[in-house]
C-alpha positions in Angstrom: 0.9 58.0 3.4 4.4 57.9 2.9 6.2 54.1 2.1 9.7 53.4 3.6 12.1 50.7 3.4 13.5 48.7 6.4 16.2 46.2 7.3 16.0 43.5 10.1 19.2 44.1 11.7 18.7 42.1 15.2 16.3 40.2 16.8 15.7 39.9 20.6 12.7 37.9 22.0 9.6 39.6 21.2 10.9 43.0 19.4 13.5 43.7 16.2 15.8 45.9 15.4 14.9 48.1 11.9 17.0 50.5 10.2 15.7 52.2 7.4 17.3 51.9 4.2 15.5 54.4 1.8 17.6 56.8 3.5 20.9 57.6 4.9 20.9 57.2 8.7 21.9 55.0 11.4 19.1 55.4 13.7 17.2 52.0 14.8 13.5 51.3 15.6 12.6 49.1 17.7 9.8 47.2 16.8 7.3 44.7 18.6 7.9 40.9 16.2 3.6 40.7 16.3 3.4 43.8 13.8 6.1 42.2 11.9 5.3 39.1 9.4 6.1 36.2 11.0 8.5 34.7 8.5 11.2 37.5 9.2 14.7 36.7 9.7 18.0 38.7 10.2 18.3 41.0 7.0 15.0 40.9 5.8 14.2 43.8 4.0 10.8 45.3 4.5 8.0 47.8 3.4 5.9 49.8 5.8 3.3 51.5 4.1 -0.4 52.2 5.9 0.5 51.0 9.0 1.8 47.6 8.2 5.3 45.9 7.3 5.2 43.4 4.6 8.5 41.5 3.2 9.7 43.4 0.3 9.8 41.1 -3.0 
């Protein structure tokens, strides 16, 4: 399973807005905040690997 590397770059309600950072493009994904950790604010970087984000440390 391949890891990737995200950036918070809006929140709206119940979803976030991620663009990817281990690669060069400016497409966003829109993702539901209850797969996301709780504690995640504008700019939090973060790692989805096998189906789940963490915060990246």
């Amino acid at each position: 399973m391949e890891t990737r590397h995200y950036e918070v770059v809006s929140i709206d309600g119940d979803y976030a807005n991620l663009r990817r950072t281990d690669i060069d493009t400016d497409d966003m994904k829109l993702v539901a905040r209850a797969l996301l950790p709780e504690e995640i604010s504008l700019g939090s970087h973060l790692v989805y690997e096998m189906m789940q984000y963490e915060i990246e440390e």
